[in-house]
N, C-alpha and C positions, 0 to 999 in steps of 0.2 A: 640229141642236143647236148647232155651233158658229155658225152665223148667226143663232138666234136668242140665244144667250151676245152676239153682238158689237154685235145692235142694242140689246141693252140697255144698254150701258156706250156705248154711243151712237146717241142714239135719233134719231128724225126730230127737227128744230126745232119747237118747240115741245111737242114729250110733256112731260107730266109726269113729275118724279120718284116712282117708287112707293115708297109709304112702306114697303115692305119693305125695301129701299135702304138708309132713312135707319136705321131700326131695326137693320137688320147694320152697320154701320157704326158707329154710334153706341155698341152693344154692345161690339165690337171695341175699339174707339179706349180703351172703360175699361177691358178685361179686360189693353191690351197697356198701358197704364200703369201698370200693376204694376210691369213689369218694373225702372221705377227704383228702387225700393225692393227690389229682387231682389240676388243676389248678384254681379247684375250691374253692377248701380245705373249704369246709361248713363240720364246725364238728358236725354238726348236724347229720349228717351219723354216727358215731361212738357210738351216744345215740340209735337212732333209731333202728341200726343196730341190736346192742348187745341186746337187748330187745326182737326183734324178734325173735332171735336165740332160746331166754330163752323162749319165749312162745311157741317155735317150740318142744323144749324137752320134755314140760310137759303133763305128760300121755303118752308119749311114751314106747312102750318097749323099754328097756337098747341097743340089740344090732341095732334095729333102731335110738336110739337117738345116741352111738357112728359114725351112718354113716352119722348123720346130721350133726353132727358134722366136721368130716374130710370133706362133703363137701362144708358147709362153706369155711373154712380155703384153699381146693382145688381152687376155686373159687377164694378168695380173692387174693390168692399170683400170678394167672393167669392176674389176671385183674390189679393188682397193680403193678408187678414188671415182666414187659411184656420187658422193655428195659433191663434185664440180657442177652436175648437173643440176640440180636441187637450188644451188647459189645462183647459177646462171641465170634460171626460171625465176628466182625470189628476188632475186638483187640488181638484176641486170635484163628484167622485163623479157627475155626472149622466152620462146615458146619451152618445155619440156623436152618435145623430140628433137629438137633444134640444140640444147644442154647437151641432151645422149649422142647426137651426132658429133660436137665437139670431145666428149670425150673416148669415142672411138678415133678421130681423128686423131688425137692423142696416144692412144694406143699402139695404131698403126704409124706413126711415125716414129716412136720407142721399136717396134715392135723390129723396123728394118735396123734400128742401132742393133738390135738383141739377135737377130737375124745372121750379123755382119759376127758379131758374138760367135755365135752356134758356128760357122761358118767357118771359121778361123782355128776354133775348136776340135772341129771336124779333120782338117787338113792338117794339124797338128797329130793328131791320134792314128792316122792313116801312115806317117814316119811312127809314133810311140803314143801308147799309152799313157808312157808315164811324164814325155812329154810334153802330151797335151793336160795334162794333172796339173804337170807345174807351171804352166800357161796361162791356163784358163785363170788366177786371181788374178793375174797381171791386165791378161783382158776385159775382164767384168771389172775392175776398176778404172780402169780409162774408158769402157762407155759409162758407168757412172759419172763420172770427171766430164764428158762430152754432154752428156743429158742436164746437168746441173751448169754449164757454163756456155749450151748452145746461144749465140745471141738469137734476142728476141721470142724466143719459146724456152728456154730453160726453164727446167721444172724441177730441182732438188728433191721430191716428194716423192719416200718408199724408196729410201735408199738402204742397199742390204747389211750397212752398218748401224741401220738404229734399232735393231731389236737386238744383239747384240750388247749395245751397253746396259743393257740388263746385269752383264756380270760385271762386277766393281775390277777385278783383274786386267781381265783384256781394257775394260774403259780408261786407263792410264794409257794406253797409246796414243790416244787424241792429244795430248798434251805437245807429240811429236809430229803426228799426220794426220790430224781432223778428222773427221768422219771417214775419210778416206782409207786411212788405218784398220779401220774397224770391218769395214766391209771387205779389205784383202783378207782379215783373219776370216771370216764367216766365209767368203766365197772358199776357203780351206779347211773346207770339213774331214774328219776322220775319212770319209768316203775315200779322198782323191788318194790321202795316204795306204788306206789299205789297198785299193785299185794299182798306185801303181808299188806299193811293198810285193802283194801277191804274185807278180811277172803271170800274171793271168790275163789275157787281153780280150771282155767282155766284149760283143759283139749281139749282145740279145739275140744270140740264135738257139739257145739250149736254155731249157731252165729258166725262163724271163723271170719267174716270180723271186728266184734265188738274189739276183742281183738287185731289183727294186726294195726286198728286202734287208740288204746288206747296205741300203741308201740309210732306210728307215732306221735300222740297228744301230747305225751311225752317229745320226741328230739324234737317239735317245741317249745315247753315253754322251754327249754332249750339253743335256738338259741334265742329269745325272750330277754330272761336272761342276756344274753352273750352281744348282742344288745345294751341292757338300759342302 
């Protein structure tokens, strides 16, 4: 068992990644960005996070990377915004499971924006790496911009800009681009910079743990940062 635990997290050259891989991971990465908006609010999850996600896409097929995607964002809006259900039930006389079903509804309708994300991502990184680097803030903020201004369901809440103004620095960009601002700088984590500086083009087929690591390494010089 442990030798086959160690071939997997490094496999012969050339194996593929299995898409169970990218799916726990990709899962992971939304369920633990929560955490910035937690009582913790270390926005070092929202560097980290998004990083992982990006290294989860690459070399994916398209319609695996859109399901990494929607589970990300599945994930995140369960673990984040867990008390809509709570309110529903107390304020709004519906049942409990009947709360948790709307906010899975929720989820899953974030989940195809965040999908559309990965997606685009994905197809961007299959020309370049680097980019798909330079893309992905541009993308991650116009589904934030779509999710905050969809009529009749917009939902502004657990946008990748507000753990972020934690540092007083970057938080002067709002004064030019609102929240919006803020979430291009965080969707641009050291990550995408070293990813595509490196002319390395990750593919999670060697070494998985190296790259998940170099996500992590990332958002900690970024809390660091923040710190000093």
């Amino acid at each position: 068992m442990p030798r086959a635990i160690a071939s997997f997290f490094r496999p012969p050259s050339g194996t593929p990644t299995p898409d169970s891989f990218r799916y726990v991971f990709a899962a992971l990465s939304g369920a633990a960005l929560s955490f910035s908006y937690s009582g913790f609010y270390l926005s070092v999850y929202s560097y980290v996070c998004l990083g992982i996600l990006l290294i989860v896409l690459f070399g994916a097929r398209p319609k695996v990377a859109f399901l990494c995607g929607g589970l990300h964002m599945l994930l995140f809006v369960v673990t984040c915004v867990p008390w809509i259900a709570t309110v529903l039930a107390v304020h709004g006389g519906v049942p409990k499971i009947a709360g948790w079903g709307i906010v899975l509804l929720i989820g899953i309708f974030f989940g195809i924006m965040a999908g559309a994300f990965a997606w685009c991502v994905n197809r961007l990184a299959q020309r370049s790496i680097f980019l798909a680097c330079a893309g992905a803030p541009f993308l991650w903020v116009s589904l934030e911009f779509l999710r905050a201004k969809f009529p009749e369901i917009s939902f502004p809440w657990g946008l990748l800009g507000y753990p972020a103004s934690a540092n007083p620095a970057m938080l002067q960009i709002t004064t030019l681009t609102g929240i919006y601002g803020l979430s291009f700088l965080a969707a641009a984590p050291d990550v995408a910079a070293r990813l595509a500086k490196s002319g390395r083009e990750y593919v999670l087929t060697n070494y998985r743990w190296e790259v998940v690591l170099d996500a992590m390494e990332a958002g900690l010089e970024e809390l660091m940062c923040e710190s000093s």
